[in-house]
C-alpha positions as CSV (number, residue, x, y, z in Angstrom):
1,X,30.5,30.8,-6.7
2,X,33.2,29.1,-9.0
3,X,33.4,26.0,-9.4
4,X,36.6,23.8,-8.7
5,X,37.9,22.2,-11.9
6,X,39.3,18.8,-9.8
7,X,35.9,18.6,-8.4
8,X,33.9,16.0,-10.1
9,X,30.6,15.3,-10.0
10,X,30.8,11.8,-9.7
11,X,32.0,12.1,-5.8
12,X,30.9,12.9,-2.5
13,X,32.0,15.9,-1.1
14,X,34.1,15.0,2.2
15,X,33.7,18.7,4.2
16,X,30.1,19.0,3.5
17,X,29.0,15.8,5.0
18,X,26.3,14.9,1.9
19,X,26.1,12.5,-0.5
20,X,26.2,13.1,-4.3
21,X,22.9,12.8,-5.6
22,X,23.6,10.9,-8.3
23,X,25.5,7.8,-6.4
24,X,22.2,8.1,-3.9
25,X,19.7,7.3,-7.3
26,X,21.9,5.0,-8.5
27,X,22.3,3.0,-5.6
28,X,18.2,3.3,-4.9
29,X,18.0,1.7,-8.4
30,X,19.8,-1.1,-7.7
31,X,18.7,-2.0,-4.5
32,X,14.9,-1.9,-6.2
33,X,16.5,-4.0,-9.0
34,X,18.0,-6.5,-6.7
35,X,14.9,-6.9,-4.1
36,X,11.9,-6.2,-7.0
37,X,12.1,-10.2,-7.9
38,X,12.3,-11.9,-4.6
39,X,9.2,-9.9,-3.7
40,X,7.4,-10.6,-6.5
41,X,8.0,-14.7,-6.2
42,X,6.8,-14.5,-2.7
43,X,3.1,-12.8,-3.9
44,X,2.7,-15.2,-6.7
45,X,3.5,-18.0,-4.7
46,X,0.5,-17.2,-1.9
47,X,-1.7,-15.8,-4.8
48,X,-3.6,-19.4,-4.9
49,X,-4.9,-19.9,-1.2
50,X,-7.7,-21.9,-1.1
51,X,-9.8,-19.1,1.2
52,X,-9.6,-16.4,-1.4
53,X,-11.7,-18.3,-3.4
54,X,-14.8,-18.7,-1.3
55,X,-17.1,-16.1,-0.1
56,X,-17.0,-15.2,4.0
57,X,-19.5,-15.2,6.7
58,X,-22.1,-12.7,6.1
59,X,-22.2,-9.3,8.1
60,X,-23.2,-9.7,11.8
61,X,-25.4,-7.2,14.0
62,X,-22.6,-5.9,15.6
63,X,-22.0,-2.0,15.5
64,X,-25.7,-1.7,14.6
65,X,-28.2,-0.5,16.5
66,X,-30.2,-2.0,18.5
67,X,-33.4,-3.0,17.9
68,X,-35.1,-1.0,20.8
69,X,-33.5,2.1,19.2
70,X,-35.2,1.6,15.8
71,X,-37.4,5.0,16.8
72,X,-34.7,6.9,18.3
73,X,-34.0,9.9,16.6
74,X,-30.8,11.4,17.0
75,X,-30.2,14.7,16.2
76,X,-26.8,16.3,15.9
77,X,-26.5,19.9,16.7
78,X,-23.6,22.4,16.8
């Protein structure tokens, strides 16, 4: 197929309905570049909560077995 000389890569073409890929990147890239720092403040700024520091409650007995079941053997067949 030939290509249109007015036809310029740089714009959207109207009677296809898509978007030129290049204005699509370009515009990702900026909206990353514009939203990339205000996410960044807000991690730092809850990076220094007291309970990350200190160790949690040990493991609890639930989703073991019980001890009654301690000579249960299961078997798994197919």
């Amino acid at each position: 197929m030939a290509r249109n000389p007015n036809d310029h890569p740089d714009q959207p073409r109207v009677g296809e309905g898509r978007l030129d890929r290049r204005g699509f990147l370009k515009q990702g890239a900026a909206l990353a570049a514009v939203t990339t720092p205000a996410g960044a403040q807000a991690t730092q700024a809850g990076g220094d909560l007291p309970w990350l520091h200190v160790p949690g409650q040990p493991f609890s007995a639930y989703g073991q077995p019980s001890p009654h079941e301690r000579y249960t053997a299961r078997r798994i067949g197919a």
